[in-house]
C-alpha positions as CSV (number, residue, x, y, z in Angstrom):
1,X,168.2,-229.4,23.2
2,X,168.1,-225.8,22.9
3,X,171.1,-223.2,21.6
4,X,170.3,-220.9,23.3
5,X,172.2,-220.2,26.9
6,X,171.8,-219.2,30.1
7,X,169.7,-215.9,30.6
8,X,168.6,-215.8,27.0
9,X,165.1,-217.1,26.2
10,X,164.1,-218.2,22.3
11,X,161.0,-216.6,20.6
12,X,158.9,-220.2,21.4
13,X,160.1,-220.1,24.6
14,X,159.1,-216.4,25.1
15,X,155.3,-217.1,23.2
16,X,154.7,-219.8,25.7
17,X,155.8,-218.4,28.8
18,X,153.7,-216.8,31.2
19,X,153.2,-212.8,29.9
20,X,153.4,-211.8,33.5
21,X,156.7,-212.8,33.9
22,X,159.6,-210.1,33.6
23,X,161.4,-211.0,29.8
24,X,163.6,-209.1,26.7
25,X,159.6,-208.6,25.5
26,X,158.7,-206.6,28.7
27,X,162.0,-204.9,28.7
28,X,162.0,-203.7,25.0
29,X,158.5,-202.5,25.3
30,X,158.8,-200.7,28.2
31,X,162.1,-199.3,26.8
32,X,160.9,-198.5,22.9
33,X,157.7,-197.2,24.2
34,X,159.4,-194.6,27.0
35,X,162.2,-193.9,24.3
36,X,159.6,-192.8,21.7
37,X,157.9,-190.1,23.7
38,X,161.2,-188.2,23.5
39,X,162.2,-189.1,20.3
40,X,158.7,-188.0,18.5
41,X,158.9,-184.5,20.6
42,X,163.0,-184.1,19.1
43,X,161.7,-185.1,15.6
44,X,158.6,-183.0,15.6
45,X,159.0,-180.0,17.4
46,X,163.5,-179.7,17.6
47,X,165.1,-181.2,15.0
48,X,161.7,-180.6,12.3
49,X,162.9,-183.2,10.3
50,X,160.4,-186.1,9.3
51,X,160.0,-188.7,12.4
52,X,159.0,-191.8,10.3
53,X,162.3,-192.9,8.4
54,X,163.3,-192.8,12.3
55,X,160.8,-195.7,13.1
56,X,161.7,-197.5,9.7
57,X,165.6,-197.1,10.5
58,X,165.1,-198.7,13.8
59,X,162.9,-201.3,12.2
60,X,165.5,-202.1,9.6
61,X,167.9,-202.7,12.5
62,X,165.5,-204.8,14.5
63,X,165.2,-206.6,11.4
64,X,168.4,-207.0,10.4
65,X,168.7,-209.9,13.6
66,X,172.4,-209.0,13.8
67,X,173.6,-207.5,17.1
68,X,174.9,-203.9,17.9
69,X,176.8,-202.0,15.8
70,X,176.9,-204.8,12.3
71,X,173.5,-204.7,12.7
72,X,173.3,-201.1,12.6
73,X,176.2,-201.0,9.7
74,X,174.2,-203.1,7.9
75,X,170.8,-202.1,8.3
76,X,171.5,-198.8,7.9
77,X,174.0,-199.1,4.9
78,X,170.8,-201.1,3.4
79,X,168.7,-197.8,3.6
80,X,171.0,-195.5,2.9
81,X,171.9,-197.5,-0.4
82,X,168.0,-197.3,-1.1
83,X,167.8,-193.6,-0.4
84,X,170.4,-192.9,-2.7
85,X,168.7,-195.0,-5.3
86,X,165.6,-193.2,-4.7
87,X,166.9,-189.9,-5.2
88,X,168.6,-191.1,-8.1
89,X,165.3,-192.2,-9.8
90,X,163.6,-189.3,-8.9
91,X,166.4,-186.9,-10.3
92,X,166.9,-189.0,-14.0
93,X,162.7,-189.0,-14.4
94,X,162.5,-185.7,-14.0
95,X,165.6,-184.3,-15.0
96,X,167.0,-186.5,-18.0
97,X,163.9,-188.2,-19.1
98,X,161.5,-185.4,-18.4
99,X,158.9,-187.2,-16.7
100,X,156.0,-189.7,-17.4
101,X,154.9,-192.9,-15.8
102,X,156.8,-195.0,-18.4
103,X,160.0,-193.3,-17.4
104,X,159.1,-193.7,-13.9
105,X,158.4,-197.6,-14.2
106,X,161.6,-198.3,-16.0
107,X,163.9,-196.2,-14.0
108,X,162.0,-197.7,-10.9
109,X,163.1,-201.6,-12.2
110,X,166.8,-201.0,-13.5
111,X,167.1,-200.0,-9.2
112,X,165.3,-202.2,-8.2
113,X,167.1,-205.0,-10.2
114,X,170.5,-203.4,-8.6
115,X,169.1,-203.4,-5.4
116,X,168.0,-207.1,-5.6
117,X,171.7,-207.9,-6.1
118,X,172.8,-206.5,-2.7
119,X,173.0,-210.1,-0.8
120,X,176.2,-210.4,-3.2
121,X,177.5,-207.0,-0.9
122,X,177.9,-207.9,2.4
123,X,177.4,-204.5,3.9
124,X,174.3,-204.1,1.6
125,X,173.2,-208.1,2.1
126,X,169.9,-207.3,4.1
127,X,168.3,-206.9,0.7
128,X,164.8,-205.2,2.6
129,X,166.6,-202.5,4.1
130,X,167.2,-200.9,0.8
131,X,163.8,-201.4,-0.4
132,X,162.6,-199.8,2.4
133,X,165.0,-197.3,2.1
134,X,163.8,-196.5,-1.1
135,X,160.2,-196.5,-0.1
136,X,161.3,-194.1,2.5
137,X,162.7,-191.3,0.2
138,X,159.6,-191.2,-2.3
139,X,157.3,-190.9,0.7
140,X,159.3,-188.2,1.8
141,X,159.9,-186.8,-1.5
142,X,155.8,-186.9,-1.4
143,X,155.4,-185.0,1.5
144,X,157.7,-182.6,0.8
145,X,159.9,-182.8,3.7
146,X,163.6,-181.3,3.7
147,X,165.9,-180.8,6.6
148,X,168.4,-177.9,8.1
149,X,166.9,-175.5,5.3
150,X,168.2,-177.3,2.4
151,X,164.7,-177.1,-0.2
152,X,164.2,-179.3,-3.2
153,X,165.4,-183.3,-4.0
154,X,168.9,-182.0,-2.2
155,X,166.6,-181.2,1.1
156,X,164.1,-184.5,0.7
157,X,167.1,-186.7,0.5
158,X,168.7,-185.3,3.8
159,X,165.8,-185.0,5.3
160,X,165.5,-189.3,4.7
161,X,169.1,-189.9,5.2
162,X,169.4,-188.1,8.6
163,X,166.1,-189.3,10.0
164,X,167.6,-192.7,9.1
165,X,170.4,-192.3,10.4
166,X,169.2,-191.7,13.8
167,X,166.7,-194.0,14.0
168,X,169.2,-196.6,12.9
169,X,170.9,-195.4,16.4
170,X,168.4,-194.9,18.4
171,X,167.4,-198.6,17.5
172,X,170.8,-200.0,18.6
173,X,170.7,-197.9,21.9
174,X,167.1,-199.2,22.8
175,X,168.0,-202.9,22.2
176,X,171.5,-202.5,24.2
177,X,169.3,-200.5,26.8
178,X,166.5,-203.2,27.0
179,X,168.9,-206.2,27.2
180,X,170.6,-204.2,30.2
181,X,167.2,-204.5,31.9
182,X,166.2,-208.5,31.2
């Protein structure tokens, strides 16, 4: 016997039906793909801030398998945590310790070690999200990126906490959108 109910359809169910048949897949494709044409164009070229923490964000929230807005608490709270970590190590190699791979390594494990220990936060329980919120900030922090004019760490940081932040929501709003349609 089956949880789930009427209208809903379980991941086995959806792998063995037929692909030509209308489904939550078909729906959420159709919606995250029309959804992204906009949503690269308002990253890129409007808001210039950097467009993949967006697709992470949203990712996290997917990934989170909570529904609407604890899902997006949650998933984003996760990257937000790691971004904030991130920055953190970036700031206390460079600033405090003045640099070096060995600084770097050891400063990267006492966060990771705290970040591990999330599950025991509720909020902060989807343990990946900060990881990958803490991937997030040192890619940006490599390329460089910064947001709204703000240069330096300061800058990187917003730049990964705002891109987040609305892919995060723009995840929530293309699930709610795509269940509207199946």
């Amino acid at each position: 016997m089956s949880d789930v109910t009427d209208g809903e359809q379980s991941a086995g169910d959806l792998a063995a039906s037929d692909w030509t048949e209308w489904n939550s897949v078909w729906a959420l494709a159709v919606v995250f793909g029309l959804a992204s044409v906009p949503w690269t164009y308002a990253f890129v070229a409007g808001l210039q801030i950097p467009l993949w923490p967006s697709f992470i964000a949203s990712a996290t929230f997917y990934a989170t398998d909570d529904d609407g807005l604890v899902g997006l608490k949650r998933g984003y709270a996760s990257n937000l945590a790691g971004i904030v970590y991130a920055a953190a190590t970036l700031a206390i190699v460079e600033g405090v310790l003045g640099g070096g791979v060995v600084a770097l390594s050891v400063v990267v494990g006492a966060f990771m070690f705290l970040a591990s220990l999330h599950e025991f936060v509720p909020l902060l329980s989807f343990t990946p999200g900060g990881f990958f919120g803490y991937a997030t900030m040192f890619s940006v922090n490599a390329a460089g990126e910064t947001a709204v004019g703000v240069t330096g760490l300061p800058g990187e940081t917003l730049a990964a906490v705002l891109s987040m932040l609305l892919g995060a929501c723009i995840g929530l709003g293309t699930k709610q959108l795509s269940e509207c349609l199946t």
